[in-house]
ZAFI-589267 format. One record per residue: x, y, z of N, C-alpha, C in turn. Coordinates in steps of 0.2 Angstrom, whole numbers, padded with zeros to 4 digits, always signed. Last residue first. Example, Ala and Ser with C-alpha at 12.3 -4.5 7.8 and 13.67 -1.06 7.14 Angstrom:
% residues 2
+0064-0011+0035+0068-0005+0036+0064+0000+0039/+0066-0028+0039+0062-0022+0039+0066-0016+0039/
END
This chain:
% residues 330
-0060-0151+0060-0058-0159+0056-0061-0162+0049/-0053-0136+0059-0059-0140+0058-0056-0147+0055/-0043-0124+0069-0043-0130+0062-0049-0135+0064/-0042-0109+0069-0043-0115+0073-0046-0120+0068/-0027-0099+0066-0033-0101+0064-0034-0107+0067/-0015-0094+0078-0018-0101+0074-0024-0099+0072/-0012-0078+0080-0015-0083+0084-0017-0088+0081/-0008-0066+0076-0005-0071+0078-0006-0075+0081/-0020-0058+0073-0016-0061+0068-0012-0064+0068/-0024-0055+0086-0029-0059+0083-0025-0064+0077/-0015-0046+0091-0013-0052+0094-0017-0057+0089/-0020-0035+0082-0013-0038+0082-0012-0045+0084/-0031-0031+0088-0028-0037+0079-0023-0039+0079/-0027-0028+0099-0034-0033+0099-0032-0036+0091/-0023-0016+0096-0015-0020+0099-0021-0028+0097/-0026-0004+0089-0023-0011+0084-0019-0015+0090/-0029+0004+0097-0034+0006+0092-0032+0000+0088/-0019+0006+0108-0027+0005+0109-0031+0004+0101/-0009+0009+0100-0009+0003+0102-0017+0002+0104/-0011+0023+0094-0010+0018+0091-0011+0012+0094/-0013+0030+0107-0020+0028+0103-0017+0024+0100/+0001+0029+0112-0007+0025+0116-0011+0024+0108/+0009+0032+0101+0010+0025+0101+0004+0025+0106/-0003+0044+0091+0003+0042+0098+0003+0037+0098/-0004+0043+0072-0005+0042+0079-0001+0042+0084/+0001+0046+0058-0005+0050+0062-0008+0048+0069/+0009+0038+0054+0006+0035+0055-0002+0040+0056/+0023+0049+0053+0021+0042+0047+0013+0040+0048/+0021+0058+0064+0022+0057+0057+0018+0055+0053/+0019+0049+0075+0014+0056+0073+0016+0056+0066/+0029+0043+0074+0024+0038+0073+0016+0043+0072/+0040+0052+0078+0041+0049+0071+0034+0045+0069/+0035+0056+0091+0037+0061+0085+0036+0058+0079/+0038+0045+0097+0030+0047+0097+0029+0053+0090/+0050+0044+0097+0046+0036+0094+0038+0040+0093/+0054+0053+0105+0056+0052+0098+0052+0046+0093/+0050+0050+0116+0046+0057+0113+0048+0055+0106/+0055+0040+0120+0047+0039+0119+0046+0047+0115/+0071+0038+0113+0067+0039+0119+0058+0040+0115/+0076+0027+0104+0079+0029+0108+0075+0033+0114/+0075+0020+0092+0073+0027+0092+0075+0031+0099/+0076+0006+0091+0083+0013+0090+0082+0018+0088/+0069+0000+0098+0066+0000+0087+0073+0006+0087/+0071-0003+0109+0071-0010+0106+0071-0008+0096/+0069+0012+0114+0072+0006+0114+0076+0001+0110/+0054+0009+0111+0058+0015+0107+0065+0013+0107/+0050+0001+0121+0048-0002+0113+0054+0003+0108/+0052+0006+0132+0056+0000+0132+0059-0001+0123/+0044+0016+0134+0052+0018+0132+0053+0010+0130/+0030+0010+0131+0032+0014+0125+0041+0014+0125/+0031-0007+0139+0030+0002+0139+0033+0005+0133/+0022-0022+0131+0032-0015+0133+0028-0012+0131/+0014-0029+0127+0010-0025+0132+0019-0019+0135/+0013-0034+0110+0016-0034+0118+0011-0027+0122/+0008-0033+0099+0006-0036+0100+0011-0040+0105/+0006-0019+0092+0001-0020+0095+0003-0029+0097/+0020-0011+0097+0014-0010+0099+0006-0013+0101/+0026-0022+0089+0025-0020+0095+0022-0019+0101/+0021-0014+0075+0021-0023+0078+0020-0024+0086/+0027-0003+0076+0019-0002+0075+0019-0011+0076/+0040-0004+0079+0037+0000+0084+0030-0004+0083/+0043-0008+0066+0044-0014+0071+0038-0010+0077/+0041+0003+0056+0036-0002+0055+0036-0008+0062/+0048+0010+0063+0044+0012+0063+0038+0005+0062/+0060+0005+0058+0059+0006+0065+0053+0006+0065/+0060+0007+0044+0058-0004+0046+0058-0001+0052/+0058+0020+0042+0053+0016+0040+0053+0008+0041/+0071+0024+0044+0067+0025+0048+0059+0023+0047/+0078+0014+0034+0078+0013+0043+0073+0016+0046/+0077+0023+0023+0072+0016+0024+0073+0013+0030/+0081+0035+0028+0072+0035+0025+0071+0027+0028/+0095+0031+0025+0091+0032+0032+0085+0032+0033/+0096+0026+0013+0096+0021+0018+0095+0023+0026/+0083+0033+0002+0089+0032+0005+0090+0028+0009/+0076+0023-0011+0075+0028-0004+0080+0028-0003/+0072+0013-0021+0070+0018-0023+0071+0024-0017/+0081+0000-0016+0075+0001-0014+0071+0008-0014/+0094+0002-0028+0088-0006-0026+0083-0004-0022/+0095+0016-0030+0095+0010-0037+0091+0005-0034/+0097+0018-0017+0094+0021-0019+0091+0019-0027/+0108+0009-0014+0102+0010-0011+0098+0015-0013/+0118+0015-0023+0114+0008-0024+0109+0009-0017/+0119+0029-0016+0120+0026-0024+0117+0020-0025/+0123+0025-0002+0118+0030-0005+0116+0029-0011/+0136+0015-0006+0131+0015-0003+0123+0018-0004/+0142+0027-0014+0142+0019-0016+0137+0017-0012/+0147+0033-0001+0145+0036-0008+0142+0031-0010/+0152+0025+0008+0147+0029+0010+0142+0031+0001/+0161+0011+0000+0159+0019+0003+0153+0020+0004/+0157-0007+0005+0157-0001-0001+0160+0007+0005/+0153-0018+0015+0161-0018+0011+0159-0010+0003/+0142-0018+0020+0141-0020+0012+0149-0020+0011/+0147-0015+0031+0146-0022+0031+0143-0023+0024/+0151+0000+0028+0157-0006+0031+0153-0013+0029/+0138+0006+0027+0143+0003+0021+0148-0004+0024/+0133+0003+0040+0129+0000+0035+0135+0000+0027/+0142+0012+0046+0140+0006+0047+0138+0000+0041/+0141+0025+0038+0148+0022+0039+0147+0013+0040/+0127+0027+0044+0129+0026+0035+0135+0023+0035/+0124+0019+0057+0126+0024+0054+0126+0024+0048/+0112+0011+0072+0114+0011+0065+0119+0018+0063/+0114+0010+0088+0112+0015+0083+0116+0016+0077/+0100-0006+0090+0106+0000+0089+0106+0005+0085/+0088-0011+0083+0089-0006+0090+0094-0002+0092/+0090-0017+0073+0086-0011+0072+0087-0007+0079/+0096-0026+0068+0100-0024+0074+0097-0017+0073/+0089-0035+0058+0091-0038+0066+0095-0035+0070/+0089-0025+0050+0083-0028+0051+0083-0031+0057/+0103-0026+0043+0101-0020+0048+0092-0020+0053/+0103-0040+0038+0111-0037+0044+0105-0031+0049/+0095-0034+0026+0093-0042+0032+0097-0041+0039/+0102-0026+0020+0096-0023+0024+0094-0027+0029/+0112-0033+0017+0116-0029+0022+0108-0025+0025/+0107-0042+0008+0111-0046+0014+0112-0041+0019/+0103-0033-0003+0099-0038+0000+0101-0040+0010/+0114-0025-0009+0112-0022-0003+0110-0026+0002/+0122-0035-0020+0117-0032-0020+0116-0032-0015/+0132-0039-0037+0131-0037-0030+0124-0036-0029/+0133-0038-0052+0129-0046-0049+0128-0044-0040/+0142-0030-0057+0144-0035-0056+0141-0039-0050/+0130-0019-0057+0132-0022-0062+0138-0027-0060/+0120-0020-0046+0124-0016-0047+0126-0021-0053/+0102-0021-0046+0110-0023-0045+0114-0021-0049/+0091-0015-0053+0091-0016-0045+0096-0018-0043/+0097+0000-0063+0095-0007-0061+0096-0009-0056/+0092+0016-0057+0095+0011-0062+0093+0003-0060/+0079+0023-0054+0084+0028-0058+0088+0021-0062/+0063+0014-0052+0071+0016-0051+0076+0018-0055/+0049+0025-0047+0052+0020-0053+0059+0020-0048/+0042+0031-0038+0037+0025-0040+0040+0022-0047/+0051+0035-0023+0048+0038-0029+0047+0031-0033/+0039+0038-0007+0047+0036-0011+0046+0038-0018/+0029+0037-0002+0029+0043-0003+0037+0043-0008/+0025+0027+0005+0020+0028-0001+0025+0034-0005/+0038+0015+0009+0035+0023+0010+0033+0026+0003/+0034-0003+0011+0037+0002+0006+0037+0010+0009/+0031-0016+0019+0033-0008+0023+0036-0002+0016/+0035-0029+0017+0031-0027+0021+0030-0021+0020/+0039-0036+0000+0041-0030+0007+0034-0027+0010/+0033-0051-0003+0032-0044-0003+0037-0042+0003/+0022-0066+0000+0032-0064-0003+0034-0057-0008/+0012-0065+0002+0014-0063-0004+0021-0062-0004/+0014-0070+0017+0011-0075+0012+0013-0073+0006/+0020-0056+0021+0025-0062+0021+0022-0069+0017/+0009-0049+0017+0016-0047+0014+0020-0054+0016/-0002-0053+0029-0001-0054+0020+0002-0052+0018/+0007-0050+0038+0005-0058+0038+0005-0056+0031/+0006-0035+0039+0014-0040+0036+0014-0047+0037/-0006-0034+0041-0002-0031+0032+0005-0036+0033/-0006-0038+0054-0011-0043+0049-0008-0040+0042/+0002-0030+0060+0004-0037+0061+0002-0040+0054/-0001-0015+0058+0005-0017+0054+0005-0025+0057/-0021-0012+0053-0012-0014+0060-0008-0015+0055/-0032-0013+0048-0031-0018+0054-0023-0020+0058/-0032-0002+0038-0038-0005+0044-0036-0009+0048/-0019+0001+0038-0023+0007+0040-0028+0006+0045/-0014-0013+0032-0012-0010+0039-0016-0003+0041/-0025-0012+0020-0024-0018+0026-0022-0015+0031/-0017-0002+0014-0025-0002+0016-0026-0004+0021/-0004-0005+0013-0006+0002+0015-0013+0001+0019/-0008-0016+0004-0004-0017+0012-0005-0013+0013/-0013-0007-0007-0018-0014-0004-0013-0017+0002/+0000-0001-0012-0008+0004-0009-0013-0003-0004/+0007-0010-0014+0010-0008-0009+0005-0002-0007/+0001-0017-0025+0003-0021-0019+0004-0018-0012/+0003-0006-0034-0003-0009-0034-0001-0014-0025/+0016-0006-0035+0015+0000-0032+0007+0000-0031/+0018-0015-0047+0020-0016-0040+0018-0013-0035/+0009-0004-0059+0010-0013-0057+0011-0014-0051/+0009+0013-0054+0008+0006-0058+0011+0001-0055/+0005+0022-0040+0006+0020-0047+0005+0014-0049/-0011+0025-0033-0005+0021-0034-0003+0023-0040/-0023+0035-0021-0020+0033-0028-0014+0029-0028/-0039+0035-0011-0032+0033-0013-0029+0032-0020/-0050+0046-0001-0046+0043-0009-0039+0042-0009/-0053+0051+0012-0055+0047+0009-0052+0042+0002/-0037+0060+0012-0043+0057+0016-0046+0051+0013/-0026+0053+0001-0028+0059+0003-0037+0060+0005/-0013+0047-0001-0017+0046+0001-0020+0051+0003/-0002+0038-0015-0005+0044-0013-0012+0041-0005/+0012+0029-0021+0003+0029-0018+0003+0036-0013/+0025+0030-0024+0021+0025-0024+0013+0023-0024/+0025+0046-0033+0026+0043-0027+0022+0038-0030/+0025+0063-0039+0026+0056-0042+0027+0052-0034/+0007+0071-0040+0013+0071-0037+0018+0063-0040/-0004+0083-0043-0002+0075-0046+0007+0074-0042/-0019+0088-0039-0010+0087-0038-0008+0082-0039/-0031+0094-0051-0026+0086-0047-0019+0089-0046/-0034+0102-0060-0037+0103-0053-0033+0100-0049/-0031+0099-0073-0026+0104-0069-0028+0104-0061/-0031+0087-0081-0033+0087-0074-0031+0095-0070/-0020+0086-0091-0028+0084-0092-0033+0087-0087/-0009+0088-0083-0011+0091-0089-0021+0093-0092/-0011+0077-0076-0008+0085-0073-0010+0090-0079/-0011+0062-0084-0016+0066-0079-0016+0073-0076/+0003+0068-0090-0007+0068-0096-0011+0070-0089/+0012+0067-0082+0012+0073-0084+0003+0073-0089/+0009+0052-0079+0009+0056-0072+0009+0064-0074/+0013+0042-0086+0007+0044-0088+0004+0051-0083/+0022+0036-0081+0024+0036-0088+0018+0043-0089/+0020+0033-0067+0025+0037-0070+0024+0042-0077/+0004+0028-0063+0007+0026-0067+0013+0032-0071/-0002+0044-0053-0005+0039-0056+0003+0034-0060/-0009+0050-0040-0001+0049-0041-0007+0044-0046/-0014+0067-0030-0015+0060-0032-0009+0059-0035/-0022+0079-0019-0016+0077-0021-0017+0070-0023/-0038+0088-0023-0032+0084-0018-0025+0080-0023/-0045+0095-0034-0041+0100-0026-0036+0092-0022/-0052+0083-0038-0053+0089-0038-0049+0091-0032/-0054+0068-0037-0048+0069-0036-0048+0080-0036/-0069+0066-0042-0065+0065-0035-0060+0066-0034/-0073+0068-0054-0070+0076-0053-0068+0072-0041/-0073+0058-0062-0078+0058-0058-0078+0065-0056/-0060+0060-0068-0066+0062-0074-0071+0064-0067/-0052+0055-0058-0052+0062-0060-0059+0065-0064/-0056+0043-0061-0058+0046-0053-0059+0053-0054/-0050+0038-0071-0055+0040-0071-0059+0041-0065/-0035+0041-0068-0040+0043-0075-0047+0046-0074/-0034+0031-0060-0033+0038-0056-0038+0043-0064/-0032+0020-0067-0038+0021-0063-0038+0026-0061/-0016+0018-0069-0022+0022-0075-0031+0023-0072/-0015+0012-0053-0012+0015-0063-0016+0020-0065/-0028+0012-0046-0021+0010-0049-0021+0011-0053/-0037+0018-0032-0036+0018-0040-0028+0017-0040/-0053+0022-0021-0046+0021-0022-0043+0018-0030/-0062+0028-0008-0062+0025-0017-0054+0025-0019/-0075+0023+0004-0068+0024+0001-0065+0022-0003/-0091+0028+0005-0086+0021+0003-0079+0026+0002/-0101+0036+0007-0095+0036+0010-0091+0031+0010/-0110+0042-0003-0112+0034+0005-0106+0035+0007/-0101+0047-0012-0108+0051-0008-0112+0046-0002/-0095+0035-0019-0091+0041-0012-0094+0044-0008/-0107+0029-0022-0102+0028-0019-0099+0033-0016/-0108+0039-0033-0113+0038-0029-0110+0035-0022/-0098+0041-0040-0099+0048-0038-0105+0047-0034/-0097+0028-0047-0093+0031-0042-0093+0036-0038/-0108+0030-0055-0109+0024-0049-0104+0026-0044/-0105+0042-0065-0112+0042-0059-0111+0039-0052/-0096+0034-0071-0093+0040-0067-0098+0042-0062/-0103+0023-0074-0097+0023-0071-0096+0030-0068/-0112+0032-0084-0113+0028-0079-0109+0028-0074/-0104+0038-0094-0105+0041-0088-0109+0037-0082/-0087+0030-0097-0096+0030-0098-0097+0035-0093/-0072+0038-0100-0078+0033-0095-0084+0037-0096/-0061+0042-0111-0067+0046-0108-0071+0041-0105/-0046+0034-0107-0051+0036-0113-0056+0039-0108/-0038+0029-0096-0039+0037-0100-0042+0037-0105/-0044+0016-0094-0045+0021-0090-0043+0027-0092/-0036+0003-0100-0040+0008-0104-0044+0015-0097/-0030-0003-0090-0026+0001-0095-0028+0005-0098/-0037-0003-0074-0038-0006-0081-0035+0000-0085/-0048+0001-0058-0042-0002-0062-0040-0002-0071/-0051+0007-0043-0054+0006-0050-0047+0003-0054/-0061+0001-0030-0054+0002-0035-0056+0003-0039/-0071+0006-0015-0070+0004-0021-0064+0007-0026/-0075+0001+0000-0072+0003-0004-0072+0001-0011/-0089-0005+0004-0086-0002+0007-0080+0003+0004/-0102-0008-0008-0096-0007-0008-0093-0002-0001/-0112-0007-0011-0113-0010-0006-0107-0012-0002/-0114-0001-0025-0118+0001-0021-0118-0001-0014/-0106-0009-0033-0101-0001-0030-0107+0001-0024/-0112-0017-0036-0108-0021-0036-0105-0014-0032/-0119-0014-0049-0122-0013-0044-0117-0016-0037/-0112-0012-0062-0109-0008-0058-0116-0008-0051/-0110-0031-0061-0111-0026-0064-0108-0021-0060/-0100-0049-0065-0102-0044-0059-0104-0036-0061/-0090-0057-0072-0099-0058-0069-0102-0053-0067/-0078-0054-0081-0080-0052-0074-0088-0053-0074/-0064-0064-0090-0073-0064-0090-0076-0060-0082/-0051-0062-0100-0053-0060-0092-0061-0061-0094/-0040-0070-0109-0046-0068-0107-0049-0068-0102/-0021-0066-0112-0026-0069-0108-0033-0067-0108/-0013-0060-0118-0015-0064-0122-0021-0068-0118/-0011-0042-0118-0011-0049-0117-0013-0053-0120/-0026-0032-0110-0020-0033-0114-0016-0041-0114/-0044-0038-0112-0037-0036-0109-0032-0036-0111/-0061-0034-0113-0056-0035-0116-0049-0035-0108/-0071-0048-0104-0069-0039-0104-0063-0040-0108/-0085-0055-0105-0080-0055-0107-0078-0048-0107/-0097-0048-0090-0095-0054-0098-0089-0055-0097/-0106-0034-0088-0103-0040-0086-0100-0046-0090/-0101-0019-0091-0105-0023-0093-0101-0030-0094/-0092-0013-0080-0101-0009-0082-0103-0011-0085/-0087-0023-0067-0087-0019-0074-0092-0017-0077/-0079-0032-0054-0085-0031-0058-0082-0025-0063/-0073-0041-0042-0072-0040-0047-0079-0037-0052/-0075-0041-0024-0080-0042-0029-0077-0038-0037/-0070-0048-0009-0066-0044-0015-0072-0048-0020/-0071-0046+0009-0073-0048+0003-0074-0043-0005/-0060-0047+0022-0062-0045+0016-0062-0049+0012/-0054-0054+0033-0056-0049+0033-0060-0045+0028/-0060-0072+0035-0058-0068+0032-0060-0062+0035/-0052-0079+0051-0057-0075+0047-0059-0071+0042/-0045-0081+0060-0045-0086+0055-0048-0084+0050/-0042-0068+0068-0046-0072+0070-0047-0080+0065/-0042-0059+0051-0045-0059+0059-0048-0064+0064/-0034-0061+0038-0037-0062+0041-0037-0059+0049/-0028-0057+0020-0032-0054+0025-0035-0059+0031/-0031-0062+0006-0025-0066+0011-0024-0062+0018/-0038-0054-0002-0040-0058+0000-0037-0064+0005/-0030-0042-0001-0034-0044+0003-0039-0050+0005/-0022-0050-0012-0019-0045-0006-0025-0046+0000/-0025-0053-0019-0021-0058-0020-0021-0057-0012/-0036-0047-0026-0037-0054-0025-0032-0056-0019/-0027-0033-0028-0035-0036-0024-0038-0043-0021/-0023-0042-0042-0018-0038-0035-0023-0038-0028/-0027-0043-0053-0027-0048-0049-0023-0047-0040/-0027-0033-0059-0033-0034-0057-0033-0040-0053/-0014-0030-0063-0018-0028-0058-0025-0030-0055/-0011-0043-0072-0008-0043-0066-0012-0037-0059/-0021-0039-0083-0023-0047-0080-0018-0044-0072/-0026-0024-0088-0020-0027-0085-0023-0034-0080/-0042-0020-0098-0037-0021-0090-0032-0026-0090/-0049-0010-0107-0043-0015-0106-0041-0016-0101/-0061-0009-0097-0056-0013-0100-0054-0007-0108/-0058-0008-0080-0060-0003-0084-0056-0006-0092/-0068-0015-0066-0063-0013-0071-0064-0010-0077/-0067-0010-0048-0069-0009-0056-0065-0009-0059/-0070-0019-0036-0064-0019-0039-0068-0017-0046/-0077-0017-0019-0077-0018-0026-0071-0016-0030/-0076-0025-0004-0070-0020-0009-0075-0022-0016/-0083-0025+0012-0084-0027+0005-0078-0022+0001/-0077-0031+0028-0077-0026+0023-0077-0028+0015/-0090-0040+0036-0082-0040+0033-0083-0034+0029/-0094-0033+0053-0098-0037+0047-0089-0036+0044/-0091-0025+0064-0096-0031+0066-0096-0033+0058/-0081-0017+0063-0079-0021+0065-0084-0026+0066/-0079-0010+0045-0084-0011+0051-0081-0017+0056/-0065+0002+0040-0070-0007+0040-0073-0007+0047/-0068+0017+0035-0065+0012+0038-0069+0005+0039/
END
């Protein structure tokens, strides 16, 4: 977890050939992290031989930064399309030294590759890029490979590919500093604040129905009247579909069910709340259409691994920090 007296360091490994779009994820995400005005994190891109690193595409990526760069790392990512090939042992060493200081190690796409090589993923449940989800399980028998967004399993974290990069680095964000400060950086990155890690990491069909429709209007509808008690029935009537139909394209446009993803913006609003009024837990349960405190404590045990007390004791202080103006210098 990130220290509260200094910023938390992120090294970013890349493993080239690296994807321009991931490796820019890191940057985008926590770099747009604050407390207080402040950054929260410092994000150091590097690679086991500094320079020019190959990448797919037509763009040249040049990373400055060696694998000393993992030595001082809070956490460390690994990245890059080239990641199933066999990693130097260097890399495998630096990582395997990292963990042993207790940095928290984490991997996109095809990065899960080479965590596995390190043998970090040994006995715990990981998730790597769909396409590629049966080689790591194959390759890897030790690894639960599971298909979802992002995996979390104590210290290490896995994601699938591209998007699903964004939604491990807002996971992060909110673990360490809240659901306020992950949905300030979701709402700069013009992002879903709140995906469920555990949904599945493609979609069956296209994100609109084939005559141009779309749910958009009817999750915005439901996002404003999260205190009531929503139904399936409901939620079609105001998309004008069935029941049937409904489940069917909500599951097409945001990979979940449309109760899954209620119970996931409740929860996400609870977790706001929480940290940044002082309403009693009934009021809040209340107000997110969970309806009584035991219920709001049930689902937040779940999701989150905490009582709304500890939860709020533990984030309500960032909460409020992330709402506050950064204080403007002349």
């Amino acid at each position: 977890m990130p220290s509260s007296e200094r910023i938390h360091r992120i090294a970013v490994l890349a493993v080239p050939p690296v994807t321009t779009f991931d490796l820019s994820i890191p940057e985008i995400v926590f770099g747009a992290a604050e407390l207080d005005g402040q950054p929260a994190y410092e994000v150091t891109v590097c690679t086991m031989e500094p320079g020019p690193v190959a990448a797919t595409g037509s763009l040249q990526v040049v990373v400055p930064h060696g694998l000393e760069a993992l030595e001082r790392a809070d956490t460390v990512m690994v990245t890059g399309s080239g990641a199933r090939a066999e990693a130097d042992e260097r890399v495998l060493t630096a990582l395997r030294s990292a963990a042993d200081k207790g940095a928290r190690v984490a991997s996109m796409c095809a990065g899960a590759f080479v965590l596995a090589q390190a043998g970090l993923l040994d006995g715990r449940r990981a998730t790597t890029y769909w396409v590629q989800a049966g080689a790591l399980g194959h390759r890897f028998p030790a690894v639960r490979v599971q298909p979802a967004l992002f995996v979390e399993d104590g210290p290490v974290l896995t994601s699938a590919g591209l998007t699903a990069g964004i939604d491990l680095c807002l996971h992060m964000v909110r673990s360490d500093h809240g659901a306020a400060v992950a949905n300030a950086v979701a709402r700069l990155a013009v992002v879903s604040a709140a995906r469920d890690g555990g949904q599945a990491p493609y979609l069956p069909a296209p994100v609109a129905a084939a005559d141009g429709t779309s749910l958009a209007a009817t999750r915005a509808w439901a996002q404003e009247r999260l205190h009531e008690p929503l139904t399936l029935a409901a939620l079609a009537a105001h998309a004008g579909v069935s029941v049937r139909t409904l489940n069917r394209r909500f599951l097409a446009e945001a990979g979940t069910t449309p109760l899954q993803w209620l119970l996931a913006q409740r929860v996400e609003r609870a977790r706001e709340l929480l940290e940044s009024t002082d309403h009693p837990v009934d009021l809040i349960a209340d107000r997110t259409g969970f309806g009584t405190p035991d219920s709001l404590r049930r689902h937040l045990l779940q999701r989150v691994g905490m009582t709304p007390r500890a939860y709020r004791a533990r984030f309500a202080l960032m909460g409020r920090a992330a709402r506050r103006p950064a204080a403007r210098t002349p």
